[in-house]
TIBA-921629 format. One record per residue (C-alpha): residue number from 1; z, y, x; residue in three letters. Coordinates in steps of 0.001 Angstrom, whole numbers. Last residue first. Layout:
N
  nr       Z       Y       X rest
 NUM       Z       Y       X  Ala
...
//
This chain:
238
  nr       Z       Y       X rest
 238   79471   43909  180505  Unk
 237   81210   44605  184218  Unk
 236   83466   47223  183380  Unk
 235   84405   45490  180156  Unk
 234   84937   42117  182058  Unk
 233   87542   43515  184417  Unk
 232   89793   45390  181413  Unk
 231   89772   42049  180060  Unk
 230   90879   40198  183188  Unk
 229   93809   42447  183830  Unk
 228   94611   42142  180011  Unk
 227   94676   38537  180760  Unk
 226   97009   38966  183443  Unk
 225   99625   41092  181202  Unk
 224  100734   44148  181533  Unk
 223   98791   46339  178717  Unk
 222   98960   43291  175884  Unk
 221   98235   45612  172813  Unk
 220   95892   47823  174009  Unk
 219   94545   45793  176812  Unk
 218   93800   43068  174101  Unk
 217   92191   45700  171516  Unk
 216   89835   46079  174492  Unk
 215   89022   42843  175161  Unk
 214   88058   42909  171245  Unk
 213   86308   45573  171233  Unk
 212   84213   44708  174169  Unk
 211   83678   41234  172121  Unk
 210   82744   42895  169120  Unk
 209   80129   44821  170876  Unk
 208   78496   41637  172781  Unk
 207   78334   39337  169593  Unk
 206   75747   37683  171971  Unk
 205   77558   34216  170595  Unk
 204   78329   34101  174601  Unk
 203   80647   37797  174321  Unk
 202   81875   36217  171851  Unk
 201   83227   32942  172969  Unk
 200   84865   35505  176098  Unk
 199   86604   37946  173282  Unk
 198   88260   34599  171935  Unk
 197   89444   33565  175028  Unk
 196   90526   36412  175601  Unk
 195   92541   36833  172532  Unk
 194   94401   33477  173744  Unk
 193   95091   34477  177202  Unk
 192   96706   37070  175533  Unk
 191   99000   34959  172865  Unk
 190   99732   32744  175860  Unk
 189  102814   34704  176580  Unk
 188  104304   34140  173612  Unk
 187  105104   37190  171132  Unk
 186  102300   36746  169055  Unk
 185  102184   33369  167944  Unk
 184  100992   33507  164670  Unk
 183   98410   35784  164768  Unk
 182   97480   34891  168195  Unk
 181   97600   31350  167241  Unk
 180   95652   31923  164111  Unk
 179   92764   34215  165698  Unk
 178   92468   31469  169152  Unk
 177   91632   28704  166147  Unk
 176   88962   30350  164267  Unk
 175   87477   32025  167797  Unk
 174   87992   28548  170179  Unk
 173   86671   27029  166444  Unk
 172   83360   28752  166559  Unk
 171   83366   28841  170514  Unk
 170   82761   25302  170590  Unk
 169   82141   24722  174400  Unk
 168   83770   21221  174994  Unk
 167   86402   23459  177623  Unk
 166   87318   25788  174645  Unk
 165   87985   23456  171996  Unk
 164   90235   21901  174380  Unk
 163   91939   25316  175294  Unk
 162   92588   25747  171716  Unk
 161   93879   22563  170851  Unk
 160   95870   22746  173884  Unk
 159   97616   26325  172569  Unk
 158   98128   24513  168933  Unk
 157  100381   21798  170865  Unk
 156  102144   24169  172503  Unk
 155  102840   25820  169791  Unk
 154  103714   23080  167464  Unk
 153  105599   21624  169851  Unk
 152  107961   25108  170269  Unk
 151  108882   25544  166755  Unk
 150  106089   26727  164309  Unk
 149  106829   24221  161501  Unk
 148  104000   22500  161883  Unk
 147  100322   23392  161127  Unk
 146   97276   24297  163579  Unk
 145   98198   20901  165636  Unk
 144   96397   18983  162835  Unk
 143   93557   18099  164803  Unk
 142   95745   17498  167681  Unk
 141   94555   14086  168703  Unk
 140   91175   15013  168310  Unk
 139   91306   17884  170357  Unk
 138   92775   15513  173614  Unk
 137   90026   12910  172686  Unk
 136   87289   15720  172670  Unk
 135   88915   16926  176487  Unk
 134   89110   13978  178078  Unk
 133   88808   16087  181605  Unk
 132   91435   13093  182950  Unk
 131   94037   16873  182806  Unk
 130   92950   16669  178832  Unk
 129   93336   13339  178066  Unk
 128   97243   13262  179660  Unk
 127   97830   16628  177186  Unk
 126   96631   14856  174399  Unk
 125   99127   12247  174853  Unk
 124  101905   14602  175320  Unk
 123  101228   16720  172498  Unk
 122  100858   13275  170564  Unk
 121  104221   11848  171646  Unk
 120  106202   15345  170963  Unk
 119  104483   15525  167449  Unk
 118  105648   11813  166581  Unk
 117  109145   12754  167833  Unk
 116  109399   15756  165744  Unk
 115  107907   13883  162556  Unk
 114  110773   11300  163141  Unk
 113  113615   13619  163758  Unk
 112  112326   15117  159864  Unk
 111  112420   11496  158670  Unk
 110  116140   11019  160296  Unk
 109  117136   13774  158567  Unk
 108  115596   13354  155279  Unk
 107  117610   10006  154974  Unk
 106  121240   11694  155964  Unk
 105  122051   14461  157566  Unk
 104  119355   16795  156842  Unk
 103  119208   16006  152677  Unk
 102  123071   16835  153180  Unk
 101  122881   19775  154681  Unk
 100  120030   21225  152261  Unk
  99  122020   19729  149017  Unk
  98  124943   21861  150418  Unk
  97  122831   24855  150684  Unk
  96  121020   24337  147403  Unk
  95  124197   23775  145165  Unk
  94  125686   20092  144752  Unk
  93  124850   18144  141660  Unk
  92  121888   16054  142650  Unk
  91  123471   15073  146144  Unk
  90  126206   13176  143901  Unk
  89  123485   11523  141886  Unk
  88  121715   10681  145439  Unk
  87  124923    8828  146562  Unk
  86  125689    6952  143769  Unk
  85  121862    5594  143646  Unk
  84  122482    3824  147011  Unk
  83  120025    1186  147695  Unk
  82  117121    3512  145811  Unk
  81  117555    6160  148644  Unk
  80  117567    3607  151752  Unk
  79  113966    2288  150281  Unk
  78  112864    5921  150072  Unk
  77  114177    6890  153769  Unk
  76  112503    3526  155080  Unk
  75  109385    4401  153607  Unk
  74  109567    8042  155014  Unk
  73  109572    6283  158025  Unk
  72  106662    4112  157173  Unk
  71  105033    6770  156543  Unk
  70  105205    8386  159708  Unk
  69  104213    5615  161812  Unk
  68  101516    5248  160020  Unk
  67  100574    8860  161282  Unk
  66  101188    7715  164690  Unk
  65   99013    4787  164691  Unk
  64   96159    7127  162706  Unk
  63   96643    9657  165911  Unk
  62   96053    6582  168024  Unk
  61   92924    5202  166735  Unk
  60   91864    8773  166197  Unk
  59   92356    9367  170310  Unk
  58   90866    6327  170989  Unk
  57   87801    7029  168932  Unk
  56   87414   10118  170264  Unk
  55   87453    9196  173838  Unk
  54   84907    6184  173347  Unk
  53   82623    9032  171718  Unk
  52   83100   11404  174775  Unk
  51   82362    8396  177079  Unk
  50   79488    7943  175046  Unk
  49   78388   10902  176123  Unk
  48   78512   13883  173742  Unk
  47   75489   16619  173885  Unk
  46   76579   20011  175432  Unk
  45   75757   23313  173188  Unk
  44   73208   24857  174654  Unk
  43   74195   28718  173530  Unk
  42   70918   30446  172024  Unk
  41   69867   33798  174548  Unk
  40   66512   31349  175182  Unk
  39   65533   31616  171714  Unk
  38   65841   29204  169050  Unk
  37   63185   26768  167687  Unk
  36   60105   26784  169984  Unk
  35   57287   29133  167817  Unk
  34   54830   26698  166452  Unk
  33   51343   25847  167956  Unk
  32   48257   27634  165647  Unk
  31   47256   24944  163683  Unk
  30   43460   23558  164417  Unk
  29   41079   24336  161910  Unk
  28   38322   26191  164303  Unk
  27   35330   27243  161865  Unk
  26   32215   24660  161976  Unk
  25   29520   27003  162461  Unk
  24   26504   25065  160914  Unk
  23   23126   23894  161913  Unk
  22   21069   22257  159297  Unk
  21   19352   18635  160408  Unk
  20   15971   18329  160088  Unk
  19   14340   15796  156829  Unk
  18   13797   18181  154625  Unk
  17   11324   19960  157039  Unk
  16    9909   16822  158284  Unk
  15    9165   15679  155010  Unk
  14    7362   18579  154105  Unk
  13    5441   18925  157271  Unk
  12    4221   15166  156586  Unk
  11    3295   16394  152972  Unk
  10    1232   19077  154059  Unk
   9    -899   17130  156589  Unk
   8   -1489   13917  153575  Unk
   7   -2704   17183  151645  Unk
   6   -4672   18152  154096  Unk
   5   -6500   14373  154350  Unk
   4   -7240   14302  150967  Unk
   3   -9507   17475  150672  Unk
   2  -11715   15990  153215  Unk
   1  -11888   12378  151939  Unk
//
């Protein structure tokens, strides 16, 4: 009985032992919090109301109207071709001045005086939207205002685009667009507001050297104009 009751004492301290709980360092697993996306120089580009969408819609509800429009002179011109097939032979064998004149006074004429009007009525659409402050329904109505023949709609209409763009806050396209009407448009008098408009989107992309250079390329090449004025002002200054 006296060796026995040891051993019973042994195996209760055994148990016990086995039977404790281990303490462990339980290493932190938790992600580390991500960096915000962007920095705080990033442009916040303003989020469309649905006024904005409402405005769009409109203005590509009426742009398509116009654009049907279109066709269905050029329709008309086809349909008035085929009703007199002696005429068109005789166009066919005339030289490519006289075939010109005659393409512009009869069925291509009135086609071509139909794409004029239809680029009036959108300029002066657009232009309504943009003094209400409509300014996405005034760009989409001139999406295609970067084309034309380069008469004096197509300018002005181009011009709008660009001051559109400009007042929704896409500097991409105020840069893409402002390059093409300078370029092409050169001698107007907008053609500097234009270039600093383009130095100004810059300047907010943090592309802060190119747009110095580019202000300054406007002085050089506009010297008496307002804009140039402007330019020379926000060099100083930046």
């Amino acid at each position: 009985m006296k060796t026995k009751l040891p051993l019973f004492i042994i195996w209760l301290s055994v148990s016990a032992a086995c039977s404790s709980p281990v303490s462990r360092n339980i290493q932190d697993m938790r992600p580390e919090p991500q960096a915000e996306a962007g920095s705080s120089d990033a442009i916040p580009y303003p989020v469309p109301t649905l006024q904005d969408r409402l405005d769009y819609l409109e203005g590509t509800l009426v742009r398509l109207s116009n654009e049907v429009e279109t066709l269905n002179g050029k329709v008309k011109a086809l349909e008035h071709a085929k009703t007199h097939p002696s005429s068109r032979a005789y166009v066919q064998k005339l030289d490519d001045r006289k075939l010109k004149e005659h393409y512009l006074n009869t069925e291509g004429g009135s086609a071509s005086a139909h794409t004029v009007e239809t680029a009036q009525n959108l300029y002066n659409q657009a232009l309504k939207h943009y003094k209400s402050g409509r300014f996405s329904a005034a760009a989409s109505l001139l999406k295609g205002a970067d084309g034309g023949d380069g008469g004096s709609i197509a300018q002005r209409s181009m011009y709008l685009l660009l001051q559109s763009r400009a007042r929704m806050g896409n500097c991409e396209s105020v840069i893409e667009i402002g390059g093409r009407y300078a370029n092409r448009f050169k001698d107007s008098p907008t053609a500097p507001e234009a270039i600093f408009k383009i130095g100004e989107c810059q300047y907010r992309l943090q592309q802060k050297d190119i747009a110095r250079a580019t202000w300054r390329s406007l002085i050089q090449a506009y010297p008496s104009s307002p804009a140039a004025k402007r330019a020379a002002a926000a060099v100083r200054k930046r």
